[in-house]
N, C-alpha and C positions, 0 to 999 in steps of 0.2 A: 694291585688295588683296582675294583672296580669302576671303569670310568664310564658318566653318563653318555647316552648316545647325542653321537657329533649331530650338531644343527647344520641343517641344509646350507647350499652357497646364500643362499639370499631368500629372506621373505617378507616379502613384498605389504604382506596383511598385517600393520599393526597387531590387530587384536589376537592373532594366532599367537604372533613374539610373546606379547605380555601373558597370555592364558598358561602357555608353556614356562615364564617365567614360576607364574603363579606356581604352577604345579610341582613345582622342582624346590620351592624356598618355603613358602606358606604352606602347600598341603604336606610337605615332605614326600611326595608321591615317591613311587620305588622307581630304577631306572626302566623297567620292564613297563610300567603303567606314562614314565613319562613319552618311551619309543612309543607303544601303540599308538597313543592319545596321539603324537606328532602327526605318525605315518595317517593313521586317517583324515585326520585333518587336511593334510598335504595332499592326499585323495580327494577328499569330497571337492579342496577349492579347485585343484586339475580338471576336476571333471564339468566341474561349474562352470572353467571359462572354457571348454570344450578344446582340452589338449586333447592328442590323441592316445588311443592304448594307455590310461591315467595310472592303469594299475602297474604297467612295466616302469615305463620312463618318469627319470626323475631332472625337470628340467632344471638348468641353471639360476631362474628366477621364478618363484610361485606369485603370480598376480593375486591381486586384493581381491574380496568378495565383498559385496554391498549384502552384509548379513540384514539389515531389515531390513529389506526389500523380500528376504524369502519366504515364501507361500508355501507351505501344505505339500499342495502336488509338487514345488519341486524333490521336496522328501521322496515324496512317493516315486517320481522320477528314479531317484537315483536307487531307491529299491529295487528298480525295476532292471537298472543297470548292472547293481551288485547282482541279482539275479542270471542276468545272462550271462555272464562271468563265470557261472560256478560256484561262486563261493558258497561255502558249507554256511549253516543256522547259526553256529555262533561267530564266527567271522561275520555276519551280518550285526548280530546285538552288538558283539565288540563296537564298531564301527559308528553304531547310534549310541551306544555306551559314553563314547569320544565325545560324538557332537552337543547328545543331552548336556552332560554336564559344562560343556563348552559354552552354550546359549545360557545355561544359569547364569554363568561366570557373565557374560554379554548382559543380563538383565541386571544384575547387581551393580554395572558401572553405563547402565541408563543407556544402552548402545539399542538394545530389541523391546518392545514390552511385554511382550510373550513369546509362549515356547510353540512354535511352530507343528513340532514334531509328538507334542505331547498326546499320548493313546495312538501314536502311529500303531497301524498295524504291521508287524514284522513276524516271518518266519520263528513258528516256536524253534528253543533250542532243543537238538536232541535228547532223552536222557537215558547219562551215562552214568554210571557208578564209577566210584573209584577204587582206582588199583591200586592193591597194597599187599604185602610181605603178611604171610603167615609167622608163628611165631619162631618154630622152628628154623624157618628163613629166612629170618632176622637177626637170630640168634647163629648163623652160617654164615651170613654177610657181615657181621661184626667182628669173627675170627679169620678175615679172609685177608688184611693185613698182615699180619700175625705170620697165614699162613706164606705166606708170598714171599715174605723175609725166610722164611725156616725155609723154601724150594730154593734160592735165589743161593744161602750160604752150602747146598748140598750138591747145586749144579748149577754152573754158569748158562743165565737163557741171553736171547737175545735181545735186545730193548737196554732201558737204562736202568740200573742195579737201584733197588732201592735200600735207604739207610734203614740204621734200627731206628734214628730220631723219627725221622720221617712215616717209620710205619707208625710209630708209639704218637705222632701228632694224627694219623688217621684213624687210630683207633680210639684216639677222642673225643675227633668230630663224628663219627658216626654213633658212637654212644649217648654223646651230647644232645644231637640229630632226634635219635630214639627215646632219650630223655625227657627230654624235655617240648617236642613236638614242636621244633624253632623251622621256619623257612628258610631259605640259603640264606637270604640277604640279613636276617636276623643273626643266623650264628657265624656270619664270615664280619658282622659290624659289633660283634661280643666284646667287652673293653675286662681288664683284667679286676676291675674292682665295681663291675657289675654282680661278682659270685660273692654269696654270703656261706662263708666258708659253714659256720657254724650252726647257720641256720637250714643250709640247704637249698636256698633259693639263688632265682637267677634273674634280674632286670633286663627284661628284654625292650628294645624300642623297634614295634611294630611298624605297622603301616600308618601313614597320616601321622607321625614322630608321637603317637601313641605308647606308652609306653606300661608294661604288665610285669606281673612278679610270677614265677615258674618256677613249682618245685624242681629240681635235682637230685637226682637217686644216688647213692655212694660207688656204685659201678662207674660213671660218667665222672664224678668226682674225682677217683682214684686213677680214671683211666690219664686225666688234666695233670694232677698232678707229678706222675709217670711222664708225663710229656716233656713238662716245666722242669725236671730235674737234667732233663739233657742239653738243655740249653746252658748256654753259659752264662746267661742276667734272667730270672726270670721274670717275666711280664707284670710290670704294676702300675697302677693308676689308670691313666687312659691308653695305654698299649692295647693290641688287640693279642685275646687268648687265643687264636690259633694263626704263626705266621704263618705266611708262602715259602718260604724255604728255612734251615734253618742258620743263612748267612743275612738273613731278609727280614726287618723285624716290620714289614710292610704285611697288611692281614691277607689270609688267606683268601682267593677270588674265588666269586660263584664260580666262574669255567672253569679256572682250576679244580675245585670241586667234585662239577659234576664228572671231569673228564677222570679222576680219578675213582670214583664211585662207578666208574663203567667196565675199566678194568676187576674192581673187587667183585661186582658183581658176576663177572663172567666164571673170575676163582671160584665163586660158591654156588655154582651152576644156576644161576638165573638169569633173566633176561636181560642183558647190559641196556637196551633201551629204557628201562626204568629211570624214573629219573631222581632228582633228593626230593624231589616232593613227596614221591610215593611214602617213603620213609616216616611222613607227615601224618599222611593219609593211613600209616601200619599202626602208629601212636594212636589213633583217635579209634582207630575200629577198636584195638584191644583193650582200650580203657573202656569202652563201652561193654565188649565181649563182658569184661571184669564186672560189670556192673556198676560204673560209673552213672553217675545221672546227667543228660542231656546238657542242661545248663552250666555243671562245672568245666563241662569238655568245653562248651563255645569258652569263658572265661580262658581257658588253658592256651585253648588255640590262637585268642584273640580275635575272632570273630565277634562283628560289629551287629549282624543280626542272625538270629536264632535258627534262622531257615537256611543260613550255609553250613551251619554243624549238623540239619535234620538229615543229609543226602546218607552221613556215616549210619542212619538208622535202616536206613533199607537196604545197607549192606550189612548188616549182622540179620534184619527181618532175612533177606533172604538166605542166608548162612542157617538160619534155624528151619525154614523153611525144606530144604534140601535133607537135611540133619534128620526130621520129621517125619519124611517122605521114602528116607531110605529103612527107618528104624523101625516107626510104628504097622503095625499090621494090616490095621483098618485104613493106610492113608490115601 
């Protein structure tokens, strides 16, 4: 089971404890959004009371910050420090990503009256598209379980032997995965009577304990049920649909996971750095490729505004563009 990230020895700054409380109970924040938010916080007050090297050392107590007392430029200050450092453009938004919302949290319990840092000027982020699985290699990465069991019973490799339960629960989560376009933490917190058997749908609880309804195709379906019969109780009620082992009725973990998507990956010759998001990211391009319209993709994916589902449109714009360029005559 995924456990959230360990709180420092000591912190010192009330209002950091209670923010990070906040974050973790009330927003349902994810453990990946509660660590950043932490780590820069832990940053910006390091640097504030002028530790040294803020970004390396992690000292035994983080002293308080007199948040209203700060001014403008000291923002800008530390812009100027994350600057010398290197750090890349969204490392920097991350960072004031943290603090923005941190100072709301501060004006809503009357601690700041304003936001200091609002219209700062910060490093655009780069833009990058996202990477995703063609279908054919989607469709290789799916059977690469499968295929791993059929190598493994024809000649003994090295490593540890994997079972048939164990490949048949991975070939659920990655069909699930492509399914239904879930995030890790979404399909490793899958409970067993989230799935409408009959109707086809699947309750997912997003980000912020958000919660959406997501078709399920009968591949992903059949591949679950396949799983479920190996087991010896199968999973109901609030059990989660995919365990960690099959002596473990404790759910599957993100690292578990990804660590095993790295090896399938390598099986169906792609790039094991990929990671389960991409998988995410293969979901949303190909429903669009299909002619999906814009709005039902955000709806699918859970996307809270319009403009983090638009990036999947200049990856198909460019896929047609290439398409275009190679075909037509006059291009």
């Amino acid at each position: 089971m995924e456990m959230p990230p360990s709180a420092p020895p000591a912190i010192r700054d009330q209002w950091i404890g209670k923010f990070l409380a906040h974050l973790a109970t009330d927003r349902g924040a994810s453990v990946y959004t509660q660590r950043n938010y932490s780590q820069a916080l832990l940053e910006f007050s390091r640097w504030q009371n002028q530790s040294p090297k803020p970004e390396v050392q992690t000292p035994k107590s983080v002293p308080a910050v007199a948040w209203e007392k700060l001014t403008r430029e000291d923002f800008r200050s530390f812009v100027r420090f994350l600057g010398r450092n290197n750090l890349s453009r969204a490392a920097v938004q991350l960072r004031f990503s943290a603090l923005r919302t941190f100072f709301k949290f501060l004006m809503r319990h009357g601690v700041v009256e304003s936001l200091p840092i609002k219209n700062l000027s910060l490093p655009k982020p780069e833009k990058r598209l996202p990477r995703f699985l063609t279908q054919s290699q989607m469709e290789a990465l799916l059977v690469a379980p499968a295929k791993l069991l059929e190598t493994q019973k024809q000649k003994k490799g090295p490593g540890r032997p994997i079972s048939a339960e164990v490949c048949l629960r991975d070939i659920a989560v990655l069909e699930t995965i492509y399914s239904c376009g879930l995030r890790v933490s979404e399909l490793c917190g899958l409970r067993a009577d989230d799935i409408d058997w009959s109707e086809q749908i699947v309750r997912v609880r997003g980000k912020g304990k958000k919660e959406r309804l997501v078709p399920i195709g009968q591949p992903a379906l059949k591949a679950i049920e396949d799983y479920w019969n190996t087991l010896l109780e199968p999973p109901a009620g609030f059990n989660s649909v995919f365990c960690s082992d099959t002596k473990n009725a404790g759910p599957l973990s993100p690292l578990q996971l990804s660590r095993r998507l790295k090896n399938y990956l390598a099986i169906a010759g792609l790039d094991p750095k990929l990671t389960p998001h991409k998988l995410r990211h293969s979901y949303a391009t190909h429903l669009l490729d299909a002619g999906a319209d814009l709005r039902s993709v955000q709806e699918l994916l859970g996307h809270a505004h319009l403009i983090t589902t638009q990036v999947y449109t200049h990856v198909t714009t460019e896929r047609l563009k290439k398409a275009y360029d190679a075909a037509h005559p006059r291009a």
